[in-house]
C-alpha positions as CSV (number, residue, x, y, z in Angstrom):
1,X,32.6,31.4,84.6
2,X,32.9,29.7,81.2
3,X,29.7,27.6,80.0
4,X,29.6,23.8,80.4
5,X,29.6,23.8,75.9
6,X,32.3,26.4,76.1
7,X,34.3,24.1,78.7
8,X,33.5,20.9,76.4
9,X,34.6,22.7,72.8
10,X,37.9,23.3,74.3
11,X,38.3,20.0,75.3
12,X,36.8,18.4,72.2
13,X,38.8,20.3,69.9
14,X,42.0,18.9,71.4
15,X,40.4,15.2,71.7
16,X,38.3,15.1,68.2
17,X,39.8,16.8,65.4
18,X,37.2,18.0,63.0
19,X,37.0,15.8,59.4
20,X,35.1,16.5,56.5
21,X,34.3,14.0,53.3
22,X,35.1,14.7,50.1
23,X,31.2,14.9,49.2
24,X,31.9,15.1,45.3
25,X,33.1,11.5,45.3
26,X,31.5,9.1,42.4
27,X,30.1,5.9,43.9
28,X,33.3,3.5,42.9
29,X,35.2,5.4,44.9
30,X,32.6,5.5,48.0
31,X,32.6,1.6,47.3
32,X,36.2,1.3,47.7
33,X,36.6,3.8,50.5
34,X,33.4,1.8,52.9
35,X,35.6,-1.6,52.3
36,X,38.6,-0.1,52.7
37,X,40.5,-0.7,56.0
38,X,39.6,2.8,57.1
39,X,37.8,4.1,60.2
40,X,33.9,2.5,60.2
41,X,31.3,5.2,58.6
42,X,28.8,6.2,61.6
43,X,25.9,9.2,61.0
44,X,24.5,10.9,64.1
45,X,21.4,13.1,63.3
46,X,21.0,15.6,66.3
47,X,17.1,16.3,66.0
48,X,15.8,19.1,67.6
49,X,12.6,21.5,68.0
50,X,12.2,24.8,69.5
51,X,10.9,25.6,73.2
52,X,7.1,24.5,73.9
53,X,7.0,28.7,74.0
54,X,7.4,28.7,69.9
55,X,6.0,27.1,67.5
56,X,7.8,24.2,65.7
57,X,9.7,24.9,63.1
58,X,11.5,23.1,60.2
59,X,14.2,25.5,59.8
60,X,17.8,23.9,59.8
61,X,19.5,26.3,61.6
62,X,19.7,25.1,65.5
63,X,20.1,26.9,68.8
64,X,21.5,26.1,71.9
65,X,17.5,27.5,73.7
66,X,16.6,24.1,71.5
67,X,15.6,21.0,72.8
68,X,17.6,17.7,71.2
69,X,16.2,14.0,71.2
70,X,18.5,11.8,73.3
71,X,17.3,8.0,73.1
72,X,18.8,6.4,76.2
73,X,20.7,3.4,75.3
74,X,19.7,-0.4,76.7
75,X,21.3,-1.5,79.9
76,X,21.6,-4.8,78.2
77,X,23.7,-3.3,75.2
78,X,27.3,-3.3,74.5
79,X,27.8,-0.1,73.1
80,X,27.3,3.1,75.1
81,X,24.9,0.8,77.7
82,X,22.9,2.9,79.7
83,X,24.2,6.4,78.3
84,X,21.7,8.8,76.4
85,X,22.6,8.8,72.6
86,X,21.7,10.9,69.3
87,X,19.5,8.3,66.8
88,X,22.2,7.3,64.1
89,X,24.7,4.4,63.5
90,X,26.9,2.4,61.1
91,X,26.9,2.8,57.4
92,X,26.3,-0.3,55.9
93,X,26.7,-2.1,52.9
94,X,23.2,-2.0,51.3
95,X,23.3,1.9,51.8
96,X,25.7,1.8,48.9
97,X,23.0,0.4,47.0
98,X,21.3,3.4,44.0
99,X,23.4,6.0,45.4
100,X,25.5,8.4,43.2
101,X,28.0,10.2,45.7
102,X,29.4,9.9,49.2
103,X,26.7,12.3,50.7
104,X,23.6,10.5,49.2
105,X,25.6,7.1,50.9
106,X,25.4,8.9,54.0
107,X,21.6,10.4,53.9
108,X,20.2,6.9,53.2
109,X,22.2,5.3,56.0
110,X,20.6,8.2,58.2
111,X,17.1,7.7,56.6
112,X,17.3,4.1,57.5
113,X,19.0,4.4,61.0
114,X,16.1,6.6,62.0
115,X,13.6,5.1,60.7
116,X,14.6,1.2,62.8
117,X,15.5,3.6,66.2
118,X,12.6,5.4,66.2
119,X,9.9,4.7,63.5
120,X,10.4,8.3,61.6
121,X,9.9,8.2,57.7
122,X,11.3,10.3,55.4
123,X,8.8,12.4,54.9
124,X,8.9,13.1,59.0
125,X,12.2,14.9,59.0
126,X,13.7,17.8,57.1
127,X,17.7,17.6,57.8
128,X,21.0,18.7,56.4
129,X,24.8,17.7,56.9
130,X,26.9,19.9,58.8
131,X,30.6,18.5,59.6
132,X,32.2,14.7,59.9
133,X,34.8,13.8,63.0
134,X,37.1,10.8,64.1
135,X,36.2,9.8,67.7
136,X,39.0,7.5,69.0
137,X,37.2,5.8,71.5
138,X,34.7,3.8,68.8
139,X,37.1,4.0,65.8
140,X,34.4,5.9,63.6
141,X,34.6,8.7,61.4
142,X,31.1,10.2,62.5
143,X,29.4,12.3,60.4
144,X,26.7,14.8,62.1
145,X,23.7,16.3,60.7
146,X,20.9,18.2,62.2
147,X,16.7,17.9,61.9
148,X,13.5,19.0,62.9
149,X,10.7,17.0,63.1
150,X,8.1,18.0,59.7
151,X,5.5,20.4,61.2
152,X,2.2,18.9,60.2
153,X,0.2,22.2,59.0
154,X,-3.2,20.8,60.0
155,X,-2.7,20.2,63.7
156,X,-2.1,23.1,66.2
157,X,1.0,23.5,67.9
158,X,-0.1,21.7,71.4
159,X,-1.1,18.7,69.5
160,X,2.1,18.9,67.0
161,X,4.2,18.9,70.5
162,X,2.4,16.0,71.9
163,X,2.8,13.7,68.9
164,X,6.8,15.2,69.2
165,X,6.7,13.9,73.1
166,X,5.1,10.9,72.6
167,X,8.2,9.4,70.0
168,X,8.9,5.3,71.0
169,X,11.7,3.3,70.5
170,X,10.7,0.7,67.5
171,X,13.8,-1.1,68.1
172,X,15.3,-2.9,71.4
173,X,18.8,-1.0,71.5
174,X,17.4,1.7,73.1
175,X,15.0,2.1,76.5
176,X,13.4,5.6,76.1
177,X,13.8,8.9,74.8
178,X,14.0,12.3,76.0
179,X,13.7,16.0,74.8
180,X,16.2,18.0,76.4
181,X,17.4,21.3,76.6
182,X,20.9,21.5,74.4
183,X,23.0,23.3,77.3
184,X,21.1,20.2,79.9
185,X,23.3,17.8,77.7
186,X,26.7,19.5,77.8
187,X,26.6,19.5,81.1
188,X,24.9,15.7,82.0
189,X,27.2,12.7,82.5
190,X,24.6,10.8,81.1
191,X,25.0,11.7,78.0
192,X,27.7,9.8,75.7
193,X,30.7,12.1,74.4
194,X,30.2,11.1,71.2
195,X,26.7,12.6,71.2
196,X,28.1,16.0,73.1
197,X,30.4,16.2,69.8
198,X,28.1,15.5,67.2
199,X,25.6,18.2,69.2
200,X,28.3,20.7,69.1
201,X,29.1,20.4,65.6
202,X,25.9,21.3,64.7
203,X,25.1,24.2,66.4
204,X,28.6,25.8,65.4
């Protein structure tokens, strides 16, 4: 019997045709593409950490025996309500601001997406891009990176898993968040489709 992420990249692939940004863009051309009439520019960071059996690591290179962050979206909200969600969002206008090319656009909208979700500063994260999509159902061209939270050297690895467990919402879109295991989210209802897609692409 085929695996609940094996199911979903056949589906995906058919659904979400994979799109990736010319990353060598100058910035008057990333100004003219973010007011074009285009898609909307969304980043989804998938961030994960390794089994409470390992120690945390900061390397970039995922596995599906990770655990990812899901922050669950508020009831109240109009996008996604209730579903569990990777931290991320829109790319906005001042993100344009003191940055050279299309992927340094993107990594400050991340740094600043994460940073009002859930309180992380740039020095808390180690990340890296992996591969951009167009989900039809929002209208964005999503672009997916993955993370790990930075190991602080000084603190042993219970204590470095309990400040990674004990991560709050700083903003009111979301309700909670979760560490789960990466196969638990392929196969939960819960969790939004555009998060299953962004997840996928960064394990592949």
């Amino acid at each position: 019997m085929l695996k609940e992420r094996a199911l979903f990249k056949v589906k995906s692939a058919i659904r979400h045709p994979r799109a990736r940004p010319a990353l060598s863009e100058g910035i008057v051309s990333v100004s003219r593409r973010f007011h074009s009439f285009g898609p909307k520019e969304a980043v989804l960071l998938a961030l994960y950490k390794k089994p409470a059996s390992h120690s945390v690591a900061t390397s970039l290179v995922p596995s599906e025996t990770d655990l990812v962050l899901l922050a669950k979206k508020s009831s109240s909200g109009s996008f996604l309500s209730g579903k569990f969600a990777l931290l991320g969002g829109i790319v906005e206008a001042e993100d344009l601001r003191d940055s050279n090319d299309y992927l340094g656009v993107l990594h400050k909208a991340l740094l600043r997406e994460v940073k009002e979700e859930a309180g992380l500063e740039r020095g808390d994260i180690a990340f890296t891009y992996h591969a951009s999509f167009h989900d039809r159902f929002s209208k964005f061209l999503v672009h997916c990176f993955s993370g790990y939270l930075v190991s602080d050297p000084q603190a042993d690895i219970s204590a470095q898993h309990l400040a990674h467990a004990n991560l709050k919402p700083s903003d009111g879109e979301h309700e909670s968040f979760s560490w789960i295991p990466v196969q638990r989210a392929f196969s939960s209802r819960q969790v939004a489709g555009i998060a299953k897609r962004a997840i996928d692409l960064t394990l592949s």
